[in-house]
C-alpha positions in Angstrom: 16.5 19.3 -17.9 16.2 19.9 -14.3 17.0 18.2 -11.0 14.8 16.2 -8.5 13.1 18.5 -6.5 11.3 16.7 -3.7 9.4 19.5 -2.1 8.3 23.1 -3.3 10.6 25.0 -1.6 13.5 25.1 0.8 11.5 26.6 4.0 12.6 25.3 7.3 9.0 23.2 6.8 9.9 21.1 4.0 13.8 20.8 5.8 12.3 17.8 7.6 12.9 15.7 5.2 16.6 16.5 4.9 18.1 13.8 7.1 20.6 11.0 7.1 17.5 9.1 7.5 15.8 10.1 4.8 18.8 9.8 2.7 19.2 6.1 3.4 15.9 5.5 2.4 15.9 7.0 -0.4 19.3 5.0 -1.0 17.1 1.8 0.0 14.2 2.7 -2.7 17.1 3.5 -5.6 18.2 0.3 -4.8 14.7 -1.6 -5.3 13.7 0.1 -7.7 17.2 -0.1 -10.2 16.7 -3.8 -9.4 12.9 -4.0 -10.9 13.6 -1.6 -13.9 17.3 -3.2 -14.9 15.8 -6.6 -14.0 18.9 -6.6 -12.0 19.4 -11.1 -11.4 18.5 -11.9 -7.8 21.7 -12.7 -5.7 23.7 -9.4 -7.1 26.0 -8.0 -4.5 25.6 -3.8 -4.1 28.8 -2.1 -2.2 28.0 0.7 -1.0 31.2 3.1 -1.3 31.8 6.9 0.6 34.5 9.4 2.2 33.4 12.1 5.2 29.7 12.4 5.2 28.7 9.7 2.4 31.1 7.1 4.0 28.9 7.7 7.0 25.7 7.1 4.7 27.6 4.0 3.2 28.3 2.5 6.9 24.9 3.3 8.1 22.9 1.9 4.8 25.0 -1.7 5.4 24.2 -1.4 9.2 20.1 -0.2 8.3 19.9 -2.7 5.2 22.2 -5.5 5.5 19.5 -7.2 2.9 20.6 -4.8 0.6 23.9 -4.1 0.8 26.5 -6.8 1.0 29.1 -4.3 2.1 30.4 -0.5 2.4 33.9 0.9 1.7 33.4 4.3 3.8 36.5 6.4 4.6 37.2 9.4 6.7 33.3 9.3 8.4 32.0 10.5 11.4 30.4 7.2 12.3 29.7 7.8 15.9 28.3 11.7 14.5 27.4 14.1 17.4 25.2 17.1 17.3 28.2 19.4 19.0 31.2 18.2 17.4 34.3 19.8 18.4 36.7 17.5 17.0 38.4 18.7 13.9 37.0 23.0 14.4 39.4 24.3 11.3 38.4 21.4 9.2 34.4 22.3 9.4 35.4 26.0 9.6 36.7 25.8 6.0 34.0 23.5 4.4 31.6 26.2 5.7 33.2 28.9 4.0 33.8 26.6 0.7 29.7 24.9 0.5 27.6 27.4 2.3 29.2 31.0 2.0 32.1 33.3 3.4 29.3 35.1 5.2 27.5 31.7 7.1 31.2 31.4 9.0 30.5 34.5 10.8 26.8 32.6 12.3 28.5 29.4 13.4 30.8 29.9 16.7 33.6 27.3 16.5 35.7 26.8 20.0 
């Protein structure tokens, strides 16, 4: 068994669709569509729940879908993310060397 792959590849093309954007959609269509198949009762209350990056997801998707979502535990998030984020450098130093590679660290200045 293999996983969802939404595209053919992993080229900087098809990276488009790699957003927090695109991720809450998707959350938005799981949603629906667990409701339909499950024949999930009308009036049931989804939380969303997330730390760091998915509490940020889980804030946004109650913000984006409050007809959805009737609330969202999200802990440690960057809600108010920005695209040069100097806040915590040793933090996101580490997770790059732990989820990407030891060698990506040497690409991504940190001041």
């Amino acid at each position: 068994m293999t996983g969802f792959v939404p595209c053919r590849d992993l080229s900087t093309r098809n990276l488009i669709y790699l957003s927090s954007e695109q991720a809450l959609a998707d959350l938005a269509y799981f949603i629906e569509a667990m409701t339909v198949k499950y024949d999930i009762p009308d009036g049931t209350k989804w939380i969303a729940f997330g730390g760091s990056y998915s509490g940020a997801l889980a804030a946004w998707l109650r913000a984006k879908y409050p007809h959805l979502i009737h609330g969202a535990v999200s802990a440690s998030a960057p809600l108010l993310a920005k695209a040069d984020f100097r806040g915590m450098p040793f933090e996101v130093k580490c997770k790059f060397r732990i989820v990407v590679s030891s060698l990506c660290i040497l690409d991504v200045p940190l001041k």
